[in-house]
C-alpha positions as a printed NumPy array, in Angstrom:
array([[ -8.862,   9.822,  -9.097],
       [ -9.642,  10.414,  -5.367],
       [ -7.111,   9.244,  -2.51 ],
       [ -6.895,   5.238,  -1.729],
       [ -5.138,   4.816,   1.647],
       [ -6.85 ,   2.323,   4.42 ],
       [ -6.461,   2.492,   8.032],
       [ -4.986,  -0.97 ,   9.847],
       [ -9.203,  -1.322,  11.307],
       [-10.229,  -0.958,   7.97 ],
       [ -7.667,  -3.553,   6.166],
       [ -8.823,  -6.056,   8.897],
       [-12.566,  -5.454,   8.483],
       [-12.052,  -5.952,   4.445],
       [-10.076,  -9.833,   5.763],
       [-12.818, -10.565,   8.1  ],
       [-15.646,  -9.963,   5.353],
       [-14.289, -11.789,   3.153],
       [-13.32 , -15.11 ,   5.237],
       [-17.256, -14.459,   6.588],
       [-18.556, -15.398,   2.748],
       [-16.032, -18.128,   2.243],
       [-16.546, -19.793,   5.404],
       [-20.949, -19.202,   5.377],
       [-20.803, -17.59 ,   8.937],
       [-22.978, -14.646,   9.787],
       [-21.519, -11.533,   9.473],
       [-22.635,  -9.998,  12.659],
       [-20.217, -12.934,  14.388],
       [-16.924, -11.65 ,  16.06 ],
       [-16.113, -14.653,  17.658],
       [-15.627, -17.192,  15.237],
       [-13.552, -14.82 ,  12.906],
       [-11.239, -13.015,  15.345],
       [ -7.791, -11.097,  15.34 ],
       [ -4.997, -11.134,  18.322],
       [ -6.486,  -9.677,  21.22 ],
       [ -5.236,  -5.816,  21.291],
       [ -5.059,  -5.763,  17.867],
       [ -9.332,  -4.677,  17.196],
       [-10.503,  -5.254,  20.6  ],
       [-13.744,  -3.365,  19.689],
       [-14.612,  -5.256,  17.21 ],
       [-14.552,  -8.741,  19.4  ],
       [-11.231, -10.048,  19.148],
       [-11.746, -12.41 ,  22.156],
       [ -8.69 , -13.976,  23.992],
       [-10.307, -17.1  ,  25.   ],
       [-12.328, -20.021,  23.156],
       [-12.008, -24.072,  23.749],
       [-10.472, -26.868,  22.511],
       [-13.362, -27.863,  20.174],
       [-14.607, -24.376,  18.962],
       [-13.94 , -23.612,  15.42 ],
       [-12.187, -20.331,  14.73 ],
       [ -9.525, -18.326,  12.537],
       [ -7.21 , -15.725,  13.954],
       [ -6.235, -13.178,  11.016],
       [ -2.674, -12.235,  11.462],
       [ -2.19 ,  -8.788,   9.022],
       [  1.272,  -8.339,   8.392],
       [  3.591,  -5.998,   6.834],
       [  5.637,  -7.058,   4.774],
       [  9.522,  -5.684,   2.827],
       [  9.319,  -6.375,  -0.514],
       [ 11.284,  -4.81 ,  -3.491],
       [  7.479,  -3.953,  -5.211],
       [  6.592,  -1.388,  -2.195],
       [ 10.22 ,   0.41 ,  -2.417],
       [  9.097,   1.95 ,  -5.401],
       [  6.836,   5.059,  -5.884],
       [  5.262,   7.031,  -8.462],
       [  5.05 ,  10.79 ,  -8.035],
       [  3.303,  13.028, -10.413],
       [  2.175,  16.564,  -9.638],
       [ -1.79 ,  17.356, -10.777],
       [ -2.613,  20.995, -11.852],
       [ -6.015,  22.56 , -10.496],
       [ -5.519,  26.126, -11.451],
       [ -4.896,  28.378,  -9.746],
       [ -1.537,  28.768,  -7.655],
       [ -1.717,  24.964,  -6.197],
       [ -0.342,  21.961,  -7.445],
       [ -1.675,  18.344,  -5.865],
       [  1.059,  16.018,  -5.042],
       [  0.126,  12.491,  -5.872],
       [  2.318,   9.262,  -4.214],
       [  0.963,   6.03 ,  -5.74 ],
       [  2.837,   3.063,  -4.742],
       [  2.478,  -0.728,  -3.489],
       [  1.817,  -2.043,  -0.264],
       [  2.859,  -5.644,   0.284],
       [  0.605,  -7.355,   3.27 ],
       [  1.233, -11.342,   4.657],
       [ -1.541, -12.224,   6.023],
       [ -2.047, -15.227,   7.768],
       [ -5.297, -17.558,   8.564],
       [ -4.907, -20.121,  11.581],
       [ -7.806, -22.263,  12.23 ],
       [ -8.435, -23.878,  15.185],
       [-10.978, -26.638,  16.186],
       [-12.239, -29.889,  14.525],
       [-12.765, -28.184,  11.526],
       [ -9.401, -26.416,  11.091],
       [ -8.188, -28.401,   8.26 ],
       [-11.572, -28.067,   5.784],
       [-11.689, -24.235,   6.563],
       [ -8.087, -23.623,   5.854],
       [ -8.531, -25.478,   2.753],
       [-11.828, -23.574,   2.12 ],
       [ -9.959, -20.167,   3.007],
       [ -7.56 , -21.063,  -0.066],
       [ -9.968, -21.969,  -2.808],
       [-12.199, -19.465,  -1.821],
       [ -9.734, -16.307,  -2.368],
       [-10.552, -16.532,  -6.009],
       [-14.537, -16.556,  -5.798],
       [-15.672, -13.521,  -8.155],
       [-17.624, -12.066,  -4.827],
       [-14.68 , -12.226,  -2.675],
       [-11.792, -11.104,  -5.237],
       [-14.513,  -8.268,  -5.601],
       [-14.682,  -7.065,  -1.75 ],
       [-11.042,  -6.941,  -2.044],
       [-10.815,  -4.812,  -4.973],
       [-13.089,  -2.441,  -3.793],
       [-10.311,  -1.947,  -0.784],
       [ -7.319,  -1.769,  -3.933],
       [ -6.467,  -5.493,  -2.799],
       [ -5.002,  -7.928,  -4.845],
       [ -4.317, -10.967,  -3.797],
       [ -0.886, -13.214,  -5.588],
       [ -2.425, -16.451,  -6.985],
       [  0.405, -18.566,  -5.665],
       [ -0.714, -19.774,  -2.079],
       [  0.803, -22.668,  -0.253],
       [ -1.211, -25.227,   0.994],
       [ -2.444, -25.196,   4.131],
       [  0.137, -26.181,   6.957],
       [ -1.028, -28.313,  10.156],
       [  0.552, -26.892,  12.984],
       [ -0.722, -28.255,  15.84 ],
       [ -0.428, -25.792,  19.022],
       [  0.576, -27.061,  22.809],
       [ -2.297, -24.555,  25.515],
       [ -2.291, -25.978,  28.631],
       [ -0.721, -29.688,  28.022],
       [ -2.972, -30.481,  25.375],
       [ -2.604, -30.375,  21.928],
       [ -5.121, -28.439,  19.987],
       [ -5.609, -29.122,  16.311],
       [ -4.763, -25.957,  14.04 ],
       [ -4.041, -25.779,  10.493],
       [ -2.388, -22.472,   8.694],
       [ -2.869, -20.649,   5.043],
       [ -0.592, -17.574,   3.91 ],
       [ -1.617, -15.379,   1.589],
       [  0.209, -12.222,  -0.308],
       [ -1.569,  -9.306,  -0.965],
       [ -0.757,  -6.205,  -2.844],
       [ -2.691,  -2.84 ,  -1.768],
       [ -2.783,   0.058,  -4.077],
       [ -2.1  ,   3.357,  -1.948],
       [ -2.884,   6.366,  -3.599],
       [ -1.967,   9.614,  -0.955],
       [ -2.406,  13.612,  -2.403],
       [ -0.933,  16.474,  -1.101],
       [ -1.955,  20.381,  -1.762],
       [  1.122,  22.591,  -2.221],
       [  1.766,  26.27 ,  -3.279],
       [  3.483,  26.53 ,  -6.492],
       [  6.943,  28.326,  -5.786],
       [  7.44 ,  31.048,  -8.132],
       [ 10.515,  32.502, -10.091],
       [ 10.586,  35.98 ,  -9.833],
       [ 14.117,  36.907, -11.495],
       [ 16.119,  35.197, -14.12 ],
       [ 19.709,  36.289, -15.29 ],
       [ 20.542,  35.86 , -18.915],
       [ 23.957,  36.185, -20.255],
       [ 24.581,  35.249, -23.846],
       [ 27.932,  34.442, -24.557],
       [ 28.835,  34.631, -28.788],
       [ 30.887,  31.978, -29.79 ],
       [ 34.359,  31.771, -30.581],
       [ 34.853,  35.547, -29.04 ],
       [ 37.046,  35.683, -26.19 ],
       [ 35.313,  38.083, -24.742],
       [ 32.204,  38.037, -23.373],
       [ 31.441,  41.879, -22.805],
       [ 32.176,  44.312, -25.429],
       [ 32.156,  48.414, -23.999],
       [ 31.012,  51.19 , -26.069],
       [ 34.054,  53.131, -25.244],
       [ 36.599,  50.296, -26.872],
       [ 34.49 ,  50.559, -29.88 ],
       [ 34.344,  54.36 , -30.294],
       [ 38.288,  54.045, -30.342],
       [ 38.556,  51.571, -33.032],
       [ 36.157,  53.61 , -35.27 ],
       [ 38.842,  56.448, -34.504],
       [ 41.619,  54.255, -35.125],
       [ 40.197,  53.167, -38.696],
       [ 39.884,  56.777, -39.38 ],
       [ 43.212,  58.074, -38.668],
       [ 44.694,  55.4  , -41.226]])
């Protein structure tokens, strides 16, 4: 099994896919589907839109959870004098969809029914993304830019990510090992040639 690790540009491109299909926009559009500006600026996360413009902001977040404190580690042989070193453990990601714009409240809806189309639950699992089938409903929080209120409507989502990371290592070697056997019930545990040659002699003389 090869190595399953995804860089933060990569997680967000797998988000943005996905919310493309759901929502029927084109997928050459980076302005409608968007992240913070700084966070993917290359990929047109633009600070600015109006008041009536439709668009989600994907918010990728880490998150602590007792499911990614734990870690499997196994060690793979491939002959030779190297072991791999295999980490496989669980990544726990909030990630959060605000929607802005006349629209906000249908997409936000639409964002939550469609995480469990077969086409989108498969571009996640081809990133080792899972999402939890308990999402909240969407949330209307409506956001003050400017003095005017601007309608905008949130959806939360868990995910789990498989991470799968290898590492090549030399295979340290033991080159001496120091046996002593120890009989049991004798008091002794070293018994000299000389102390039995005088016993023989002893057994003699009698």
């Amino acid at each position: 099994m090869a190595e399953s690790v995804r860089t933060w540009e990569q997680l967000e491109d797998v988000f943005r896919t996905a919310i493309r299909l759901i929502l029927g926009i084109p997928m050459e559009d980076n302005k409608t589907v968007r992240f913070p500006w700084g966070s993917n600026a290359e990929a047109g996360s633009a600070p600015a839109f109006s008041r009536t413009a439709n668009v989600v902001t994907i918010y990728v977040l880490p998150a602590d959870d007792p499911q990614n404190r734990q870690r499997h580690i196994s060690y793979q042989d491939n002959g030779g004098d190297k072991l791999t070193y295999v980490d496989e453990h669980t990544d726990v990601h909030q990630v959060q969809f605000v929607c802005y714009g006349p629209k906000a409240f249908e997409w936000s809806r639409a964002i939550r029914d469609g995480m469990c189309w077969p086409e989108v639950k498969s571009i996640f699992q081809q990133a080792s993304l899972y999402y939890v089938p308990d999402i909240p409903a969407p949330v209307p929080a409506p956001e003050l830019v400017e003095g005017s209120w601007w309608t905008r409507f949130d959806v939360k989502v868990s995910f789990n990510e498989g991470v799968r990371i290898e590492r090549l290592g030399a295979i340290d070697e033991i080159e001496q090992v120091n046996i002593e056997v120890v009989p049991a019930n004798t008091p002794s545990t070293k018994v000299s040639k000389q102390g039995k040659g005088e016993k023989n002699g002893s057994t003699a003389d009698q």
